[in-house]
C-alpha positions as CSV (number, residue, x, y, z in Angstrom):
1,X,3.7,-8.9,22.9
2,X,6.9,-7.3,22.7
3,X,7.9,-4.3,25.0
4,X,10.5,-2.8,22.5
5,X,10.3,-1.8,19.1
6,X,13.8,-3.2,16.9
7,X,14.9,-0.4,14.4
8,X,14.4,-2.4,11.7
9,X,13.5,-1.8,7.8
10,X,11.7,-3.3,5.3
11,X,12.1,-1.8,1.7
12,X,10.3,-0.9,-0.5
13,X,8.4,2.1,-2.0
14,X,7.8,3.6,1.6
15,X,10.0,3.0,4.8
16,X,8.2,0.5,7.2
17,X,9.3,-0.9,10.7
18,X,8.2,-4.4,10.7
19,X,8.8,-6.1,14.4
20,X,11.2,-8.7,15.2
21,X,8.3,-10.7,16.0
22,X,6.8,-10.1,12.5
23,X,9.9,-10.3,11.0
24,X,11.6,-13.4,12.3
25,X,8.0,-15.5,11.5
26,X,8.4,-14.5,7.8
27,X,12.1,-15.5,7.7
28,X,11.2,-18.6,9.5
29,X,7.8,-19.4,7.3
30,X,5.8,-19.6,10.3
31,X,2.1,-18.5,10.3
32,X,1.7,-14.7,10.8
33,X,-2.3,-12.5,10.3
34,X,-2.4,-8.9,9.6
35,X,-4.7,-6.9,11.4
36,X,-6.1,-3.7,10.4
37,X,-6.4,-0.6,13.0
38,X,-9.3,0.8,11.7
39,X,-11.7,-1.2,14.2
40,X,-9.9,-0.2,16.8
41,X,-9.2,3.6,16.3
42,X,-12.9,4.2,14.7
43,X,-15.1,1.4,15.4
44,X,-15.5,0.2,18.6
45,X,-15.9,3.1,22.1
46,X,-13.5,3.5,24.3
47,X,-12.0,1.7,26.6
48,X,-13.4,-1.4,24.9
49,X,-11.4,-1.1,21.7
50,X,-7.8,-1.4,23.5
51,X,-9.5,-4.6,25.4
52,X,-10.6,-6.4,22.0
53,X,-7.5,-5.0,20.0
54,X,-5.3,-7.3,22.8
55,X,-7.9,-10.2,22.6
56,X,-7.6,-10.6,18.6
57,X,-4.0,-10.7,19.0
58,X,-3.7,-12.8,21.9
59,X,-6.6,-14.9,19.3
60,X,-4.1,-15.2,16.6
61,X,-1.2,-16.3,19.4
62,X,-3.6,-19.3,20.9
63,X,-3.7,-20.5,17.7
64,X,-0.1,-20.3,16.6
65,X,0.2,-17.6,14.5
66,X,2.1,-14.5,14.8
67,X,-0.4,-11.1,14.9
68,X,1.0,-8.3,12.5
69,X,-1.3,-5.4,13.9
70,X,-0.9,-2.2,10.8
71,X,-1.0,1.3,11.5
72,X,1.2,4.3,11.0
73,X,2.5,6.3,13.9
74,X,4.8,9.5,13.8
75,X,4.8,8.8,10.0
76,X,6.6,5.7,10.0
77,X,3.9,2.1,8.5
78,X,4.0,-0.6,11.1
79,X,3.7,-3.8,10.7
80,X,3.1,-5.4,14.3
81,X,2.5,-3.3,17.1
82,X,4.4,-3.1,20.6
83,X,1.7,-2.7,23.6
84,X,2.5,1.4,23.6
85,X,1.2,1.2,19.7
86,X,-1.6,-1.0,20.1
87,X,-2.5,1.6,23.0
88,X,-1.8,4.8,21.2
89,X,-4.1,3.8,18.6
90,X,-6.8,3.1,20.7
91,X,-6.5,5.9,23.0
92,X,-5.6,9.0,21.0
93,X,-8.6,10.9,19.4
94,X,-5.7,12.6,17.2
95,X,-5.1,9.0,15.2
96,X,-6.8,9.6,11.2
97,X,-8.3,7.5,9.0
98,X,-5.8,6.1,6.3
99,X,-7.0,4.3,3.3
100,X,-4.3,3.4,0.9
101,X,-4.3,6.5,-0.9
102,X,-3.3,8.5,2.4
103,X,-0.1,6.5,3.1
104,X,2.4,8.7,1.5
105,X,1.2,12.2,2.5
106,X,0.8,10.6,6.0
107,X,4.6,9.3,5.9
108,X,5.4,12.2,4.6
109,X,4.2,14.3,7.3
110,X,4.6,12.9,10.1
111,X,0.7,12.2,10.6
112,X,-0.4,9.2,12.8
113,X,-3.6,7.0,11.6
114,X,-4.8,3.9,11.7
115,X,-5.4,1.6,8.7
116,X,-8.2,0.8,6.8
117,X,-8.7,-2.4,4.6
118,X,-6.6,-1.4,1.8
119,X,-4.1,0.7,3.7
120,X,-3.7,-2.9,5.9
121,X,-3.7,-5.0,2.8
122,X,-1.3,-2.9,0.6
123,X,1.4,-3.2,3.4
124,X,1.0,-6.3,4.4
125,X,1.5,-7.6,0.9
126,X,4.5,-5.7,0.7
127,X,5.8,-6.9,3.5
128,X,5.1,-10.5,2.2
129,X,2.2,-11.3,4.8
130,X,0.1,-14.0,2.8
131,X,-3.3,-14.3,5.3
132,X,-5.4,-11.0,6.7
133,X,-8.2,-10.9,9.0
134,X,-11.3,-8.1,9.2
135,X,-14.8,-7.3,9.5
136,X,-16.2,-6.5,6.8
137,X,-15.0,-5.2,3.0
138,X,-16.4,-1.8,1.8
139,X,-18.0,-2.1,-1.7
140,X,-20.4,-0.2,-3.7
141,X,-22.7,1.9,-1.7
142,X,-26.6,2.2,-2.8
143,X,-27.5,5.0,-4.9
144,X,-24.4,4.6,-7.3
145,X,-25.7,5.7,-10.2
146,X,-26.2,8.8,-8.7
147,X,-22.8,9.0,-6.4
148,X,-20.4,6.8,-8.5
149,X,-19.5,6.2,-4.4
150,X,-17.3,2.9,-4.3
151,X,-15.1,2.0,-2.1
152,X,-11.1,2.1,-2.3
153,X,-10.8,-1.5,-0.4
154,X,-12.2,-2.8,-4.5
155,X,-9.8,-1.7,-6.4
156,X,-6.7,-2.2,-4.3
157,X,-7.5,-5.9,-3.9
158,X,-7.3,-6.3,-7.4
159,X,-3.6,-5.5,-6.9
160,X,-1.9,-7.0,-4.1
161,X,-2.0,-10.8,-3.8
162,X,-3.1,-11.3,-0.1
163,X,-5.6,-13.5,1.0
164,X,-8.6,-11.6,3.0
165,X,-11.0,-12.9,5.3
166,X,-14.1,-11.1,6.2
167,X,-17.4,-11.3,6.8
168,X,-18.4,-10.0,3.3
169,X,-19.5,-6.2,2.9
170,X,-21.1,-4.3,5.0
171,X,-24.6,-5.2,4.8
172,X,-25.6,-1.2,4.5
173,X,-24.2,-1.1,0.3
174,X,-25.3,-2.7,-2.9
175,X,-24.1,-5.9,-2.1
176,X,-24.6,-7.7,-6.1
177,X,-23.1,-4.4,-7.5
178,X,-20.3,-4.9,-5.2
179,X,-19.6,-8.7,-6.0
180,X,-20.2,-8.0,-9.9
181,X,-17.4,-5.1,-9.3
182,X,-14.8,-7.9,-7.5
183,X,-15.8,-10.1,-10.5
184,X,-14.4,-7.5,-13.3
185,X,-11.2,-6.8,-11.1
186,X,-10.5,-10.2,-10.8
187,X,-10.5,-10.8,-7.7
188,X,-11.5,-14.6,-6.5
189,X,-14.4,-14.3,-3.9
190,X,-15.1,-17.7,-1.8
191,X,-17.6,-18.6,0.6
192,X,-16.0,-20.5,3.7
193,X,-18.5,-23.1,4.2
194,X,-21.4,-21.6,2.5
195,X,-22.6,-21.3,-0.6
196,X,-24.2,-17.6,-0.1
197,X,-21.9,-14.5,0.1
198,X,-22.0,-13.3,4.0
199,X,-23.8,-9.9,4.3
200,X,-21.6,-8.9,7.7
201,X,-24.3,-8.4,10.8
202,X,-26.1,-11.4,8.8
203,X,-25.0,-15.0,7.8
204,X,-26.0,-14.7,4.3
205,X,-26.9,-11.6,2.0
206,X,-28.8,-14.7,-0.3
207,X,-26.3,-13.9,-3.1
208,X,-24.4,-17.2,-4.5
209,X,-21.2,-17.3,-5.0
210,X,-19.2,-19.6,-7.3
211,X,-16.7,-21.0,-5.0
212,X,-16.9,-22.7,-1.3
213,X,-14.0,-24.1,0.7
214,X,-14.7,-25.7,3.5
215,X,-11.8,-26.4,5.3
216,X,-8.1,-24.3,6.4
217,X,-5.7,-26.7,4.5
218,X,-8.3,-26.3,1.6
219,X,-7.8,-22.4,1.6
220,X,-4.3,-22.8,2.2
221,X,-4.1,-25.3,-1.2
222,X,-6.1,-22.7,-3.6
223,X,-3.1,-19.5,-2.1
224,X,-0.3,-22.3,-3.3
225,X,-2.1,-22.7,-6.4
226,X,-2.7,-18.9,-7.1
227,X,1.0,-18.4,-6.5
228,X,2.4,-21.5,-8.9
229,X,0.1,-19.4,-11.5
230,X,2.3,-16.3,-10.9
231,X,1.4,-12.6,-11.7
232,X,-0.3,-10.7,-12.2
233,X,-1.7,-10.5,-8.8
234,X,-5.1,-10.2,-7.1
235,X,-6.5,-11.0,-3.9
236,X,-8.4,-14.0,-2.6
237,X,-11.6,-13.1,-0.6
238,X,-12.6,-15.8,1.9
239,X,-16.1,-14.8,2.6
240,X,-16.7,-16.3,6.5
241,X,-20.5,-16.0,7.2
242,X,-20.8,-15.0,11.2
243,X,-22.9,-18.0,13.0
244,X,-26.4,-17.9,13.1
245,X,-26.6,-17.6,16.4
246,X,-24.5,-14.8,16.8
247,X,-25.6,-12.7,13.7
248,X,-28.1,-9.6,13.9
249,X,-31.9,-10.8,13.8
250,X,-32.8,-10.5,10.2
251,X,-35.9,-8.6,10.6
252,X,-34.8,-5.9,13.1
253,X,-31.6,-5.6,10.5
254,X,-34.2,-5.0,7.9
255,X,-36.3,-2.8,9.7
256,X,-33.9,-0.3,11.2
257,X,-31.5,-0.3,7.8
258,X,-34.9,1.1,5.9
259,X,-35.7,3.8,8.5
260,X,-31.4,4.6,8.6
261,X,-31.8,5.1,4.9
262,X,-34.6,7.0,4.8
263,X,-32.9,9.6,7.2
264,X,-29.8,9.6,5.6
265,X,-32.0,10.7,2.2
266,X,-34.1,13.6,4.4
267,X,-30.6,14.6,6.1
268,X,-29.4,15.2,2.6
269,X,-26.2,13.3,3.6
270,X,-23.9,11.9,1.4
271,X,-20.1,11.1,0.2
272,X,-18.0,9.7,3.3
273,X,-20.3,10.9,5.4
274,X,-22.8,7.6,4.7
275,X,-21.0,4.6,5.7
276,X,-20.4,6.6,9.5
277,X,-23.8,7.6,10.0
278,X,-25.4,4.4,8.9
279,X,-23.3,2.4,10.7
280,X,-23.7,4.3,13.9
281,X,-27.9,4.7,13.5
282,X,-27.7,0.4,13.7
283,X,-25.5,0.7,16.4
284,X,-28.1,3.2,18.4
285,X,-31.0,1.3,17.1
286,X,-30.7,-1.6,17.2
287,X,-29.3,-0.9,21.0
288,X,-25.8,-2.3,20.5
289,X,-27.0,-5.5,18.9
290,X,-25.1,-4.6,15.6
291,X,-22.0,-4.0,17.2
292,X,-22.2,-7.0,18.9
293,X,-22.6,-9.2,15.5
294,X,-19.7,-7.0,14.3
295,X,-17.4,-8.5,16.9
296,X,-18.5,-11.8,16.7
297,X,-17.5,-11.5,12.9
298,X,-14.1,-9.9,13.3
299,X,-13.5,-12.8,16.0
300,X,-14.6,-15.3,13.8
301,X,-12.3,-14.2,11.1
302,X,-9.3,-13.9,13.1
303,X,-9.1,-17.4,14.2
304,X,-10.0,-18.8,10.5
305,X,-8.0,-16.8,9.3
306,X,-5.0,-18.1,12.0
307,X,-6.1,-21.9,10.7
308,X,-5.5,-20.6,7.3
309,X,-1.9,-19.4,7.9
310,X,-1.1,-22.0,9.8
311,X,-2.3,-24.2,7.2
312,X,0.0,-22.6,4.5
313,X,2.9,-22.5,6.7
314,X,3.0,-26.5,7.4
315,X,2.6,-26.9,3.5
316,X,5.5,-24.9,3.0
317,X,7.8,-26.7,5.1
């Protein structure tokens, strides 16, 4: 990683430093993965987040790809993040939350924060980063009817043409409501390898999807196909099931997602409040075993999605 940032600009509606690193890979057409901050600012403890924030990067460099870590710091976007960054976003309890709707005021501002899945995707799209790597996508949470609570990730990846890979949504919303929502905004969902849309801690949710690809170069053929078809732009989901092995036992997932819900309903809690308590009730009771499944997702994802970049980088040359 590079010591120093380069003053350098990228234009476009909002000012963004984009590292030489970054920079000269695009120019170049070699592979490069954006990474979202979110994980590390709000989902993993301290010190453990700085340590996996440098292994996913270091990840993405073993397999010769470029890592474009997003946040915002001192109101300025980032694309690709110098080791103080990377640190200051996982060591500062000061760093916010930014979805994509809280880029300008933050810019504005001054405010630091890390990125979430649609702050990450929106600038790296602009930024013309074609392959980004995360955990899981938010979606539409239980109870909508009631709420109308969906998330922001939805309807901004119907509007940037990136190519996201992720374990499928987190396993605590209304997962068919959530793919029938990515099906109206046109955005292409496919299984990597399966035929079954992930459910995040788990393998498979057990809903189908219409689409598998099963290898890198196979990926990388369907983004040179999407872009030969030309605007209007959405995003390709590739939806990378975390191995058996490694994935959240089923039942205990099942049993302790009931009883999280139940509480949340007694607590009265609801809004932005539910994806943070759910998610940290599986962490607490299933004693760490979700958080685990979580990493082994996010790792998985960062290396396919290296393959994948690196697979639409040789095409292009």
């Amino acid at each position: 990683m590079r010591d120093e940032w380069p003053r350098q600009e990228w234009t476009m509606t909002t000012t963004t430093l984009v590292s030489e690193e970054v920079r000269e890979a695009l120019r170049e057409g070699r592979p490069v993965v954006a990474l979202e901050s979110t994980i590390i600012a709000h989902g993993l403890p301290r010190p453990r987040n700085l340590a996996v924030a440098v292994e996913l990067e270091e990840s993405v460099r073993s397999l010769g790809a470029v890592p474009a870590t997003v946040a915002v710091l001192d109101g300025v976007a980032r694309v690709g993040l110098d080791p103080a960054g990377l640190a200051r976003i996982a060591e500062d309890p000061s760093v916010r939350k930014l979805g994509h709707r809280d880029l300008a005021p933050a810019l504005a501002t001054g405010a630091s924060g890390a990125t979430t899945v649609s702050a990450t995707a929106r600038l790296a799209d602009a930024a013309g980063i074609r392959v980004f790597a995360t955990g899981g996508l938010g979606g539409v949470h239980r109870e909508w009817r009631e709420t109308q609570d969906e998330s922001a990730d939805l309807r901004l990846l119907a509007e940037v043409g990136i190519t996201v890979v992720c374990a499928g949504v987190k396993s605590i919303l209304d997962v068919p409501a959530t793919l029938q929502r990515l099906e109206t905004l046109g955005v292409t969902v496919a299984g990597y390898g399966t035929a079954t849309f992930p459910g995040f801690y788990l393998s498979s949710s057990g809903e189908p999807v219409d689409w598998t690809l099963r290898s890198p170069a196979e990926v990388a053929a369907v983004i040179r196909a999407r872009e030969a078809l030309g605007r209007p732009w959405s995003a390709l989901v590739v939806a990378n099931p975390v191995p058996e092995a490694e994935q959240l036992d089923p039942a205990l997932h099942d049993r302790v997602l009931a009883r999280g819900l139940a509480e949340l309903r007694e607590k009265g809690i609801t809004g932005q409040a539910v994806t943070p308590f759910l998610l940290e009730y599986l962490t607490t009771h299933t004693d760490g075993a979700s958080l685990e499944a979580n990493l082994a997702a996010v790792r998985g994802n960062v290396r396919l999605a290296a393959e994948i970049a690196g697979a639409y980088a040789a095409g292009e040359r």
